[in-house]
N, C-alpha and C positions, 0 to 999 in steps of 0.2 A: 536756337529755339527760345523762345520768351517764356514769363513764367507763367501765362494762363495755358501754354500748349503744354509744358510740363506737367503742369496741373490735370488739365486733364488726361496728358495721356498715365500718371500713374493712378487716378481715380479707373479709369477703365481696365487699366492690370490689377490691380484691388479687385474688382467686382469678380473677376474671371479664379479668385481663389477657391479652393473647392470649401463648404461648408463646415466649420468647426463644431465639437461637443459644447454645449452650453456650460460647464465648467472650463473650456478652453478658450472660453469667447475673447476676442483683444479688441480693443477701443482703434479707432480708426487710423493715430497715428502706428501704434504698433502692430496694426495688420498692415500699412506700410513696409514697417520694420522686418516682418515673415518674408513679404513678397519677394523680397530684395535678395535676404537670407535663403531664398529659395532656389535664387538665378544663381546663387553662387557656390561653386562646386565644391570648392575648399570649407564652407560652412558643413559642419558634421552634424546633425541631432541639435544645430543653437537651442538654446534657453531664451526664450524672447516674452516680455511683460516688461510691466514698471513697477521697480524695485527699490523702494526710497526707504532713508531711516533718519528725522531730521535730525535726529540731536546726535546726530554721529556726522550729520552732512554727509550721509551717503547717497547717490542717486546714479544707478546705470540703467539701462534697458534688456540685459540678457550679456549670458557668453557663451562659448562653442569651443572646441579642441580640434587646432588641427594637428592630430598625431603622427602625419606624415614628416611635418617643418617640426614637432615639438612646439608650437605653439598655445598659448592659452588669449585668446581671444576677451576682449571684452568692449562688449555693444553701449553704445552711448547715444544716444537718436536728439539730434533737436530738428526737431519739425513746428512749422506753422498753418493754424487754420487757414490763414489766407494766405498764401505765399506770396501772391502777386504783390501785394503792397508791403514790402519788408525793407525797410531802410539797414543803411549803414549800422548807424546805435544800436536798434533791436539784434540784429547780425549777432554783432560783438559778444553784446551781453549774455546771449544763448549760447553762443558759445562757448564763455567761461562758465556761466552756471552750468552746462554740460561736462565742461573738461574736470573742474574740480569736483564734483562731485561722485564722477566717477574715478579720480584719482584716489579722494579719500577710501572708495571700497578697493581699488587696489594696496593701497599703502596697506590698510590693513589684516591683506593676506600675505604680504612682504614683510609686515614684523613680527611673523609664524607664530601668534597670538595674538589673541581677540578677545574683548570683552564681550561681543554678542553673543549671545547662545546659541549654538550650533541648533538647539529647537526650531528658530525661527528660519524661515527661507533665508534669507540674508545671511546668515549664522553659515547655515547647509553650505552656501555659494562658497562663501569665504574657507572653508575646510577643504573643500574639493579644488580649490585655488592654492593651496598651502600644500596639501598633498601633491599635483600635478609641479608646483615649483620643488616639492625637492625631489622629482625625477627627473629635474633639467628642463621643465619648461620656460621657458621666457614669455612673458604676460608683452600683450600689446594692446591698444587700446584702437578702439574702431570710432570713427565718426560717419552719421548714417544724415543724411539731411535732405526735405522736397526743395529746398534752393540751393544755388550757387552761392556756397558758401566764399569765396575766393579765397581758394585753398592758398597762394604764392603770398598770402599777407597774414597767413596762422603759424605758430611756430609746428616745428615735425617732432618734438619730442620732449619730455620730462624724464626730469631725475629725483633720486628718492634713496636716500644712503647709499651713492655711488653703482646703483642701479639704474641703470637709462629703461623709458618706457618709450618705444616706440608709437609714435601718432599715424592712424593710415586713414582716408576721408576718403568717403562715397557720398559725395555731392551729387545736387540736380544732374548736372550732364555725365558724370560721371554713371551714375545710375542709369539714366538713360542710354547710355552706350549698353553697358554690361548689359542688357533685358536684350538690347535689337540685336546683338550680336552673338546672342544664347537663340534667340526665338530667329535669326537666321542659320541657325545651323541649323533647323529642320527642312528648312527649302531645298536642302540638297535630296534629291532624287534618284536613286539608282535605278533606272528602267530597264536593264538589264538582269538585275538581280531580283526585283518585285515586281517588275511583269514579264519576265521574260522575252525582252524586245530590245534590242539596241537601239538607239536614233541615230539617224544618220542625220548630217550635217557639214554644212558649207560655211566658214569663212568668210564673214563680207567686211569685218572692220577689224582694225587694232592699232591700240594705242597702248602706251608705257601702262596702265593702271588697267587695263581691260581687253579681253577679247569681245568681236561679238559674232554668233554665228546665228543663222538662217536656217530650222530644221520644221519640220510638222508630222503630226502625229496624228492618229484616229479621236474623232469623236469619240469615242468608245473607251479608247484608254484616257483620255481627256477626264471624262466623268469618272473612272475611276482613280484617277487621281485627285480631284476633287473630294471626294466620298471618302481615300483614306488619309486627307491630311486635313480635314478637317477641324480649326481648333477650338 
């Protein structure tokens, strides 16, 4: 896909999000940032905004627990207004303004004190990062981004007093997979089980990657399949 089809198809999965409280409002990269966090199953209750502090050069977008893996997650978003026109240099440079500055809010819940004050949201973050590390979580850092970032030329991971921070990237395509392959697992149909009707069917092709079979159905239950998968 190119980047104005990306483009628009995650502006069109934006629109389709249901309405927020006006205290919860996000600006339009980080209702990106939600949508994505939505498709994905391991994200628990994310924490998603923009969270800066400059004279600490702290900057992430949100983090999540996943308490299955013992994970502490942490959301780093670079996104562009215009994604289609995004050179090489722009790339780069977003990228490290991304990565460091959400390492510096990690670093600083890795050396299990802070000068921030827990008052502040940032403060909050960092404690609740400090606590969840000394029950054995391991912090990792997420990159969330509307282009193809070209992941095989970013490094996968920082260290930090002989702690490794693992780097995981949801780029343009990558994102774009994750949504078509969440929002295809509703096309499966059980006609048996929600209308009470098996289908029958015939076998007309196959190949290594695919069956194809030849079946028909009523008008009737047509429409109500229409009617209940409506999205």
């Amino acid at each position: 896909m190119t980047a104005l089809e990306f483009k628009k198809f995650f502006e069109e999965r934006i629109s389709r999000l249901p309405p927020m409280e006006e205290e919860d409002c996000l600006d339009t990269p980080h209702q990106f940032l939600k949508m994505i966090t939505d498709y994905m199953s391991e994200c628990s209750d994310p924490i998603v905004g923009h969270f800066e502090m400059e004279s600490r050069g702290i900057k992430y977008d949100g983090y999540f627990l996943d308490e299955d893996e013992k994970e502490f997650h942490v959301l780093s978003l670079i996104y562009f207004d215009d994604p289609v026109n995004v050179d090489e240099s722009s790339r780069s440079k977003a990228f490290e303004e991304a990565r460091q500055g959400a390492l510096n809010f990690i670093k600083a819940g890795l050396k299990g004190k802070s000068s921030v004050s827990t008052e502040t949201e940032i403060g909050e973050h960092i404690q609740e990062m400090m606590d969840d590390l000394s029950n054995g979580y391991k912090t990792i850092l997420d990159f969330f981004s509307n282009v193809d970032l070209h992941i095989d030329s970013l490094s996968s991971s920082s260290t930090f007093e002989k702690t490794e921070i693992p780097f995981e990237f949801y780029d343009a395509p990558q994102i774009y997979e994750t949504i078509k392959a969440e929002e295809n697992k509703g096309l499966v149909i059980q006609f048996k089980n929600q209308y009470k009707h098996p289908i029958l069917a015939i076998k007309i092709a196959q190949n290594s990657d695919f069956d194809v079979y030849l079946a028909s159905i009523s008008g009737e239950m047509l429409a109500s399949v229409y009617r209940d998968n409506k999205s």
